[in-house]
Structure formats: C-alpha cells, structure tokens
N, C-alpha and C positions, 0 to 999 in steps of 0.2 A: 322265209329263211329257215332252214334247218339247224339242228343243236350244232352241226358240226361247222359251217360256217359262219355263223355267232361266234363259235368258239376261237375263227383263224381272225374275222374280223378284228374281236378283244386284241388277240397274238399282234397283230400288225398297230394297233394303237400302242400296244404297251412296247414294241422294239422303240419307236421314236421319242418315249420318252422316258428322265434321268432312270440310270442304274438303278436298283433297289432290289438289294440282294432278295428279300423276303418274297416280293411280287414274283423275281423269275422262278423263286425255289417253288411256289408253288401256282404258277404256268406250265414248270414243266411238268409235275409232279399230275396237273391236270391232265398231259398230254397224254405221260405213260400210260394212264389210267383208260385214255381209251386205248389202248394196243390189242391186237387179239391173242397176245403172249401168252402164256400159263402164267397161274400166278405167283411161281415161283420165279420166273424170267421178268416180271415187271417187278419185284421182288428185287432181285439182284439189280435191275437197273436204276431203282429209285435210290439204292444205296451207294451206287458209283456215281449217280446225279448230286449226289450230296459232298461225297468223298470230292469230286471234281469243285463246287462250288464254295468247297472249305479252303482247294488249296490253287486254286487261281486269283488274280490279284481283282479286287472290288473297282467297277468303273466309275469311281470318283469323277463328280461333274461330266460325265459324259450318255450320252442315250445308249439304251442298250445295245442296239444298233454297232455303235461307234466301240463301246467296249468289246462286242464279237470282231469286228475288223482290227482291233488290234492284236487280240488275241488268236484269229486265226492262224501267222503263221509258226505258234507253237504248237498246234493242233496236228500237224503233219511231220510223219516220219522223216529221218533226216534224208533219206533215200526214200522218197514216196513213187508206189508203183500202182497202177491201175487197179483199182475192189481191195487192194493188201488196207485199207481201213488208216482211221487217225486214231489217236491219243483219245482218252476219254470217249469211248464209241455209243454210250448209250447216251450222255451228257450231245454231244453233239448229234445224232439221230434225236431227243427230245427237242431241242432247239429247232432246228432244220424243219421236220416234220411238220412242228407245232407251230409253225411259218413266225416265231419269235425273231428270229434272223434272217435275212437273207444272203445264201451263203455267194463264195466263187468258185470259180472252173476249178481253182486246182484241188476246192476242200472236194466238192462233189466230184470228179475224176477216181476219186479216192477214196471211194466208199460205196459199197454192191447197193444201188438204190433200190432194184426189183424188191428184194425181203421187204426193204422200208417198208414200201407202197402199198403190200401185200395184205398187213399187219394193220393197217389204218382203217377206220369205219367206213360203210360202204357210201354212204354220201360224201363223204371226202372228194374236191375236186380233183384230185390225182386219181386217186382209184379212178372216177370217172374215164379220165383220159385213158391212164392205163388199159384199161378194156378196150375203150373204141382206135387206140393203135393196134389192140392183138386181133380185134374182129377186122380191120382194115390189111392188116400184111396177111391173114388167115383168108381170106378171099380172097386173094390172088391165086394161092395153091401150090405156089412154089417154093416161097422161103423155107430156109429149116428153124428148128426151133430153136438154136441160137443166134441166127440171124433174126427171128424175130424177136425173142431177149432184146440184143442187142440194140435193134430198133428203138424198140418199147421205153427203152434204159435211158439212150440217146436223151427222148422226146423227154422224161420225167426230169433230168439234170436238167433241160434245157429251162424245164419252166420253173425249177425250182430257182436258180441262178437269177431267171430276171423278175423273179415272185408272180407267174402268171397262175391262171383256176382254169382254161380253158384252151382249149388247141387252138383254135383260131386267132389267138391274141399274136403267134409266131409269126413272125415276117421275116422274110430272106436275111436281111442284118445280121439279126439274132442267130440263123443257121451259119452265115458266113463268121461270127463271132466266136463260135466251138475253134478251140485252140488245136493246130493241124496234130500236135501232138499228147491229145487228150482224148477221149474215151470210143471206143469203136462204136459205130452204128451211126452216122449221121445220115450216111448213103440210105441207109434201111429207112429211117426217120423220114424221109424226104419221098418215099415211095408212101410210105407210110398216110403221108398228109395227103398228100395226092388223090391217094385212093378214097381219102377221106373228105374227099372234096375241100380240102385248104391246101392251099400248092404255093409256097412259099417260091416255090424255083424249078420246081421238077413236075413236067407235063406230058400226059401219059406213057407212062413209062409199059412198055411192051414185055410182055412173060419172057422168061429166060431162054435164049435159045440152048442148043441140045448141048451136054457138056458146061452147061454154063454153072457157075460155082451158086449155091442153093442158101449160100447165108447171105448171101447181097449180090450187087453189081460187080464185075472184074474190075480189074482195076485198069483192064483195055476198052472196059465200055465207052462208048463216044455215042450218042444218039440227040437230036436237037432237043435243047432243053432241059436237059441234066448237066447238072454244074458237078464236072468232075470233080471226085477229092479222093487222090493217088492214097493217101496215108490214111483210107477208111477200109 
C-alpha cells in the first residue's frame, strides 16, 4: 500500500465518522500539503480552508459525511453553470480530492476537475485513471483535445461521485446515472473504456468517418452498441 492510499483509506474512515472540527482541519490541511501547487497557492488555500471551517455551521452529532450532504447545497452558486466553480473552492477541492466526502453530480458538474487531478501525487488512483483514459482516446487518433478533456473529465466525476480508485469498478448504471443535463464527455468516456478494454455499453466503436466532428460522436451517430446520448 502506498503513502497515498493509506492516506484516502484514513480519509474514507474519518468521513463516517462524528464531526470533529479539529480532525477535518487537519485532513484537509494534510491534503493541501500534497498538491503540486507553489507554495504560495497551498498558502492561500490553507487560509480559505480555515476561513471556510470558521464560518460554516459544526456537524453537531452527525458523521462527516452527513454534515457535507447537508451543507452541499450552499456550496453552489445560485445559478450554477458547468467548471464556473462553488463557494469556498479550495475548502471543497481539499474535501473532494482528499476523498473525506463524497460528493454529487451537481457539486462535481461544477467544478474544472482536470486542474484537480493534475495537481494530485502520482500514485493517486485518479491520476492513475486519468492517464490511462488519455492513453486510451490518444490511440485512436482521432479525438481532439478537447474531446479528449472532456472524456478524461467525464470519467474522473464519474468516479469521484460513486467514490471508485479504478476504471473498471464502472458499470453501465453508473454511465446511464450522469444527469442528461450535466457535464459533456460521457460519449468520449464510453469510447474511452472500450478501448481500454472495460466496456460498460459501448462496443467497438469504429474511427470517425470523413467530416465527422473530432471531439466525440455526432449526435446522428447510430452504430450497434453505442447507447446514444443526444445532449452529450
């Protein structure tokens, strides 16, 4: 077991159990500390971690867990728009990251997770995936690179949301479960596993034909075994 999943291990024991301001102040404070930030940027964020934990309300008798679900939806703009970010954004990126929470579609819709991911130690099981999605749609030779972004984006929500370490833990559910009007790249995602030999839905998906759009599938694509999704 590496330092860094010892470290999510700890994270996931202490979200289920009681609040205790002290313990999360300094989980998260462990998290920052690995970032690959400058250390003025981990700097600035341990101080909005604090400022955030000073003035949101203590989860009196509840797991930590239960106090991020309640407090989620003050976390989101009142008009919340796709990467436009929440409330307290390094407080909730140290949470999230440091898998102390686990968050939902509408926090993670709502926040650029590539940077996250980027930023994390390389044993980190995100990083891990993150790579083997961009080496999986980068073998193809067609996507562009914001189709494969958006891919890559897809797949990190995806596992952050149901708290998975590994791409193959995805099952069709979980793809059909992305809310139609939540974050672009499912389509990419779904070519993505395929190729990566986990195919939750989508079976050998054929190279683009000529004119065909370079960030994903059209949204005319129809071919056996790809489960349309018009609003991707």
């Amino acid at each position: 077991m590496t330092g860094r999943v010892a470290q999510l291990d700890s994270a996931r024991r202490l979200r289920h159990q009681l609040f205790a301001r002290d313990e999360v102040a300094g989980a998260m404070r462990a998290e920052v500390a690995c970032w690959s930030n400058g250390r003025d940027s981990r700097g600035e964020a341990l101080r909005g971690i604090m400022r955030f934990l000073a003035a949101v309300p203590a989860g009196n008798g509840c797991t930590l867990q239960q106090w991020w679900e309640q407090l989620q939806p003050e976390l989101l703009p009142r008009a919340p728009r796709l990467n436009h970010g929440t409330r307290w954004p390094a407080a909730v990126r140290a949470l999230v990251t440091g898998r102390l929470v686990q968050p939902d579609w509408k926090v993670m819709a709502s926040v650029a997770v590539d940077p996250w991911i980027r930023r994390l130690p390389d044993d980190d099981p995100l990083v891990i995936a993150h790579r083997q999605l961009r080496e999986a749609l980068s073998r193809l030779g067609w996507p562009a690179e914001q189709g494969i972004r958006r891919g890559t984006s897809a797949g990190l929500r995806l596992m952050l949301v149901n708290d998975y370490d590994q791409l193959n833990q995805i099952v069709e559910t979980d793809m059909d479960a992305i809310p139609t009007d939540g974050p672009l790249g499912a389509d990419m995602l779904d070519i993505a596993l395929c190729e990566a030999g986990i195919s939750p839905g989508l079976h050998n998906e054929a190279p683009p034909a000529a004119g065909h759009n370079p960030n994903g599938p059209s949204k005319s694509l129809s071919r056996p075994g790809f489960r349309h999704r018009s609003t991707r």
